[in-house]
C-alpha positions as a Markdown table, in Angstrom:
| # | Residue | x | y | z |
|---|---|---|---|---|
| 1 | Unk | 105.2 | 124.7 | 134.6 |
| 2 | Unk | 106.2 | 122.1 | 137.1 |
| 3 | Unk | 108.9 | 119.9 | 137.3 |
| 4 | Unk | 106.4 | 116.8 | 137.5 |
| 5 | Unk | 104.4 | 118.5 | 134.4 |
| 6 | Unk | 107.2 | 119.1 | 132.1 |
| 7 | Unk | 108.4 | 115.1 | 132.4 |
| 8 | Unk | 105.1 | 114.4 | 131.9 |
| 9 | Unk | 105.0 | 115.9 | 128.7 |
| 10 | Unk | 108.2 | 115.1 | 128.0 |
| 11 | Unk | 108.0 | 111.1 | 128.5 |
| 12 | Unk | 104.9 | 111.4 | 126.6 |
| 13 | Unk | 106.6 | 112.8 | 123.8 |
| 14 | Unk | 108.6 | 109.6 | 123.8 |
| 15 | Unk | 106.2 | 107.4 | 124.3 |
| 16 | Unk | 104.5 | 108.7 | 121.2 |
| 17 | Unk | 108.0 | 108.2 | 119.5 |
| 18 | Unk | 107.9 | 104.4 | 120.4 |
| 19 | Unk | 103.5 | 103.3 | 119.9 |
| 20 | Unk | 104.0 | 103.1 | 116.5 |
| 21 | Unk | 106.7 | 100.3 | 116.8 |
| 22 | Unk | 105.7 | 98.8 | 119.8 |
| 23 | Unk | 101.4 | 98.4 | 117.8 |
| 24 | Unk | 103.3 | 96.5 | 114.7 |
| 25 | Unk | 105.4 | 94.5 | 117.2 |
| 26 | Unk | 102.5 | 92.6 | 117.9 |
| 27 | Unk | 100.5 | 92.5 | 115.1 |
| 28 | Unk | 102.7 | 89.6 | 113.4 |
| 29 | Unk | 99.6 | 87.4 | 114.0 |
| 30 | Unk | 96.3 | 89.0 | 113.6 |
| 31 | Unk | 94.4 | 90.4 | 116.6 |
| 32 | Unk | 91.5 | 92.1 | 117.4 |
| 33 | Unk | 91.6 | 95.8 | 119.2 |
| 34 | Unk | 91.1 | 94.9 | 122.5 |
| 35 | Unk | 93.2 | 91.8 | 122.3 |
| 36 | Unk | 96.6 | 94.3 | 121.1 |
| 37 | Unk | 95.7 | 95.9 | 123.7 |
| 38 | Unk | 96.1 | 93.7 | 126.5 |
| 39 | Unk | 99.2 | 92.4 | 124.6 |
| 40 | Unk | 100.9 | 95.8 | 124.9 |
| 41 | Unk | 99.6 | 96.7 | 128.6 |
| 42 | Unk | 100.4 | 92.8 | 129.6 |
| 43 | Unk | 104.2 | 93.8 | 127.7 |
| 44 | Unk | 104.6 | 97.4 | 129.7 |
| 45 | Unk | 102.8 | 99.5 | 126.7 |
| 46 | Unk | 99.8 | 100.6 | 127.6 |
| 47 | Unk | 97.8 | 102.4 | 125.1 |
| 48 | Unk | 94.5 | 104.2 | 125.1 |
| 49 | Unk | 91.7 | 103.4 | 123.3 |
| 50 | Unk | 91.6 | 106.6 | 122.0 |
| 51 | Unk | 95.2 | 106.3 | 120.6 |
| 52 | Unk | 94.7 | 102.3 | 119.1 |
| 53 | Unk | 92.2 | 102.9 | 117.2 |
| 54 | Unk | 92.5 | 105.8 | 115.3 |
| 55 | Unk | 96.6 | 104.6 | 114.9 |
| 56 | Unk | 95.0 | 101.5 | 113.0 |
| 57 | Unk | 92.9 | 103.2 | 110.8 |
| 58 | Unk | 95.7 | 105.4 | 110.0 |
| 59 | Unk | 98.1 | 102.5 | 109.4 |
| 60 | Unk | 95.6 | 100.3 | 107.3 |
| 61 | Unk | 95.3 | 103.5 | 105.4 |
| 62 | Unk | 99.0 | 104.0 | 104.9 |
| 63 | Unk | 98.6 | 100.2 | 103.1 |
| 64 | Unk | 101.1 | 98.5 | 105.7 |
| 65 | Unk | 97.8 | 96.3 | 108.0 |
| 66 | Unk | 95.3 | 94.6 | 106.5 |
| 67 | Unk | 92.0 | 93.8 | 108.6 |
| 68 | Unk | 89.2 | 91.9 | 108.5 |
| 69 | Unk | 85.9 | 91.1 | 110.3 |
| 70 | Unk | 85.5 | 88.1 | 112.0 |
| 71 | Unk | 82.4 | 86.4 | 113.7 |
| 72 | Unk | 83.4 | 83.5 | 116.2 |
| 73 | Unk | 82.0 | 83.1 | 119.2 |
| 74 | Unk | 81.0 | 86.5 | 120.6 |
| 75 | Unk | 80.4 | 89.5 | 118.9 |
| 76 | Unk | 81.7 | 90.3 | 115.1 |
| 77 | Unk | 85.1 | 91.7 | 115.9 |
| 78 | Unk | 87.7 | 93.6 | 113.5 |
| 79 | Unk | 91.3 | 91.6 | 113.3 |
| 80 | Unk | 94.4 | 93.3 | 112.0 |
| 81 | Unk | 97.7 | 92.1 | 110.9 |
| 82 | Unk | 101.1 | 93.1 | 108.7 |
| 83 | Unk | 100.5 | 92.2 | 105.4 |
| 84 | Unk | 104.0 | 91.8 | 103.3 |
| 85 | Unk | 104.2 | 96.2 | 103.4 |
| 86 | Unk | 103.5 | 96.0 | 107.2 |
| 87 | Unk | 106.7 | 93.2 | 107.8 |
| 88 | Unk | 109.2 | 95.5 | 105.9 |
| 89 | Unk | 108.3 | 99.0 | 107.7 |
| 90 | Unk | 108.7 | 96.2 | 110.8 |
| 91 | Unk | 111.9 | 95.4 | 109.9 |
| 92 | Unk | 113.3 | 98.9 | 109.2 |
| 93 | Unk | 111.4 | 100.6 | 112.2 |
| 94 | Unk | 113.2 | 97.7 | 114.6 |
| 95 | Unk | 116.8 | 98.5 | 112.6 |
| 96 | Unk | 115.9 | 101.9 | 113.3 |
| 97 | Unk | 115.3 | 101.5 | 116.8 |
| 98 | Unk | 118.2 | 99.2 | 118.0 |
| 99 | Unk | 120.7 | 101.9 | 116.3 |
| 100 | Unk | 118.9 | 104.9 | 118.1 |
| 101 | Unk | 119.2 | 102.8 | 121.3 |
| 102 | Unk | 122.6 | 101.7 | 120.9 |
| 103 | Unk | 123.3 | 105.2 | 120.5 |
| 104 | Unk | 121.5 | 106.5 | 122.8 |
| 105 | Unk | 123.3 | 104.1 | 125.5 |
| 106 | Unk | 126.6 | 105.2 | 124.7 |
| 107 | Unk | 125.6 | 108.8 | 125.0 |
| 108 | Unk | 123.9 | 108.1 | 128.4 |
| 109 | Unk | 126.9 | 106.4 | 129.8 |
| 110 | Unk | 129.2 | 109.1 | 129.0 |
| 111 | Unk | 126.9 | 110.9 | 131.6 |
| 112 | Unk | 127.8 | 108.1 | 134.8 |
């Protein structure tokens, strides 16, 4: 395996560690699939289609989203949001996240 293949695998290993966090992030307000999205491209998180969609089901399932169809203008389109479940796990994935970073800063300046 190549150097270039073995980050590759490796930054998507973190990445994976991260979509989870970065997909509630944005769903404070309710939004439609393609609408997150954009939001996460437009915010330097891009995420397949393939990976949204199935991570919403997933996360509707595990009772922390709450979705509903809406028909405005265009077509009928699916919206999802945090319900009150969905703003905890928010919270305590964010605490999580700024303590793992924090660390993770001190242990990469040790390295300079």
């Amino acid at each position: 395996m190549g150097q270039a293949e073995s980050f590759s695998k490796l930054e998507l290993e973190l990445r994976r560690g991260v979509v989870v966090l970065a997909t509630l992030s944005q769903l404070r307000a309710p939004r439609y699939g393609y609408e997150l999205r954009q939001a996460l491209a437009d915010k330097g998180m891009p995420i397949e289609e393939g990976t949204l969609y199935p991570l919403l089901r997933r996360l509707e399932t595990q009772g922390v989203l709450q979705s509903e169809w809406r028909i405005e203008d265009g077509p009928p389109r699916r919206y999802y949001a945090l319900n009150a479940d969905g703003r905890k796990l928010l919270k305590k994935l964010t605490d999580a996240w700024q303590g793992m970073n924090d660390a993770m800063e001190k242990l990469l300046e040790e390295g300079q």
